[in-house]
N, C-alpha and C positions, 0 to 999 in steps of 0.2 A: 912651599919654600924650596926652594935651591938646596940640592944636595951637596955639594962642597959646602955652601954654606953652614947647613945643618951639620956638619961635620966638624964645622969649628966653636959650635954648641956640646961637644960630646963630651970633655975635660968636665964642663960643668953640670952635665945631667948626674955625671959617675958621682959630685960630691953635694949632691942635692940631696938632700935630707929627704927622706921619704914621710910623709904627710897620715899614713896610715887607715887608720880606721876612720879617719876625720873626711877623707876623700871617698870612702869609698859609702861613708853615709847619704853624701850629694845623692848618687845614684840609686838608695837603699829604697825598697820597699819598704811603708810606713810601721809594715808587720814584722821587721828583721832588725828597726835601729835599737834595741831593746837589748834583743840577745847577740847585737854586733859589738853594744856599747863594753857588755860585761862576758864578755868571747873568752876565755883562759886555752890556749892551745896547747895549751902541756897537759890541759884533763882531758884532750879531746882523743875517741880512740877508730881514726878516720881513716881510709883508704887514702895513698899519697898520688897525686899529679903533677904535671907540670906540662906550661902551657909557654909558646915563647910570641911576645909581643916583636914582630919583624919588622924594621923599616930600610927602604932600601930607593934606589934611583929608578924612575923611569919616565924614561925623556928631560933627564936632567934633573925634578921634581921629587922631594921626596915621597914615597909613599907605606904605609902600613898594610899589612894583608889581612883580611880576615876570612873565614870560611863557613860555609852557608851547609850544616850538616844534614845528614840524608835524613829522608823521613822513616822512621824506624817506631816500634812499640817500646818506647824508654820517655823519661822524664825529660832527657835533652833534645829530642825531636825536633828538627828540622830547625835547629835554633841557628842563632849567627854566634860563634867562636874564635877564639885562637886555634890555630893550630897546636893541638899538644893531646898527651894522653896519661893512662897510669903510670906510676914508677915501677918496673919489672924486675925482680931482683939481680939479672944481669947488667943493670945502668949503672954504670960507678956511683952515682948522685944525680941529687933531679935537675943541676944542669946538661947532664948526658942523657934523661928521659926528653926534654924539652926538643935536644936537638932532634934527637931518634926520632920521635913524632912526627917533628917537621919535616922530614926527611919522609917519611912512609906516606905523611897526606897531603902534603902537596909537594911531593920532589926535591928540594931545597936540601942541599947533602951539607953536613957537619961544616965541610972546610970552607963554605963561602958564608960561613957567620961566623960575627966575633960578637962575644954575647959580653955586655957592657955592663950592666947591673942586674941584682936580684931586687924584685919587689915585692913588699906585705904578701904572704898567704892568706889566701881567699879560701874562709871554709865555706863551703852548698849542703848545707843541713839537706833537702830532699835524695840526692845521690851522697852523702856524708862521705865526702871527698875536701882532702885540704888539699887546694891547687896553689901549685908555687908559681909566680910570674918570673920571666924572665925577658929582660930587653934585647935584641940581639939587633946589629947590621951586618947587613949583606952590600957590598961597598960596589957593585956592578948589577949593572939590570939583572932582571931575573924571567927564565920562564918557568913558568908554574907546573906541574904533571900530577894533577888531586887524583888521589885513591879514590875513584869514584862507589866504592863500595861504603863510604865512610862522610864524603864529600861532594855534593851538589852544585855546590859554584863558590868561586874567589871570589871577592872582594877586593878590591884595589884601591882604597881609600889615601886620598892626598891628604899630607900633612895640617896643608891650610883651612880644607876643608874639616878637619877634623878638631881642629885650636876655634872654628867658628862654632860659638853661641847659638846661632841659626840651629842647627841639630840636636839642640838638646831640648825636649820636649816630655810634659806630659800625658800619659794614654791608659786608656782604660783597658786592661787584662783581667782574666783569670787566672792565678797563681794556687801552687800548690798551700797558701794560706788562706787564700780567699777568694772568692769569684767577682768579676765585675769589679774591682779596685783599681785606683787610680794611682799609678806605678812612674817613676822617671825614669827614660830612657834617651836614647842618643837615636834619630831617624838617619839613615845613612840609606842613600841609594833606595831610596820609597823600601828599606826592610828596618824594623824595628828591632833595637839592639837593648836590652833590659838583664836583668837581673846581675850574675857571677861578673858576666865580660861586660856590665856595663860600670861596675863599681871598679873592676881591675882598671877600665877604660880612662874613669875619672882620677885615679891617679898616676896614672900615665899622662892627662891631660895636666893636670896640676903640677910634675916633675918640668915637665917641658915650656909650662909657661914659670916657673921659676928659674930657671937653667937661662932660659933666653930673657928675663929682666936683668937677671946680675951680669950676664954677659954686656947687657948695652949701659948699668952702672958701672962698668969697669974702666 
């Protein structure tokens, strides 16, 4: 999609209802819609995050970034992410951790995002972390400068590519629930995208095809 375009979708992504827990089941392992359906976040006593979903121009086209983390001896290994990290008691709020993150792992400094919406916290029972999503744009191309202590490679994923069907797919993993299970994920650049950032994924995917129907009912 055209980034100017996409730009005159942004009025209505801010007053798009956010879809919830209902989106981010799409993508739920069959072992988590159980304790996602009956989730109460105010009993939960979780490490806080936040994570910022980016989209921005390049070559005209809009695109989303995502980050291919290092392989390390942790539960998140080598997984495909947003860029984002803890909340540190120095961050005003977890809109100021999102940015901070962004900033440290892959370059992207505070003043060239305008962050547009909060969406659903995402609890990860294995690291019992509630990550806060956040939408931001970045209104000029971007180069990327990953913490390579932290971060393996970008992802530069296109908008259209990412609203296509085509990528969302079933696959057989091992998960900290269960071995050898048949999981929904999102295939993006022959790397498999599952679990936290595939459910934040799907209602990120469900704001923006809503946004963009009422925009061409309008």
């Amino acid at each position: 999609m055209n980034f100017q375009d996409f730009l005159e979708y942004v009025p209505n992504i801010v007053q798009t209802a956010l879809p919830a827990v209902e989106a981010h089941l799409k993508m739920a392992p069959k072992e988590r819609i159980e304790s996602l359906r009956n989730l109460v976040i105010e009993d939960l006593n979780a490490r806080k995050a936040a994570v910022m979903m980016l989209l921005y121009p390049k070559k005209g086209e809009t695109n989303l970034v995502l980050i291919v983390r290092n392989t390390y001896k942790g539960i998140h290994s080598a997984q495909i992410a947003f860029p984002g990290g803890k909340f540190e008691e120095s961050d005003f709020n977890f809109e100021a951790t999102a940015l901070r993150e962004t900033h440290e792992e892959i370059g992207v400094a505070p003043e060239f995002i305008e962050i547009v919406k909060h969406f659903t916290p995402m609890y990860i029972p294995p690291s019992n972390f509630l990550v806060h999503p956040f939408l931001g744009i970045a209104k000029n191309e971007l180069t990327f400068f990953p913490d390579l202590r932290e971060v393996a490679n970008i992802i530069e994923l296109p908008l259209n590519v990412f609203l296509d069907d085509e990528i969302m797919i079933e696959t057989e993993l091992s998960t900290s629930y269960a071995a050898d299970v048949l999981v929904p994920a999102f295939k993006i650049q022959n790397q498999i995208v599952w679990g936290a950032t595939a459910m934040i994924l799907s209602e990120l995917r469900d704001v923006l095809q809503l946004a963009f129907a009422e925009n061409k009912q309008a």
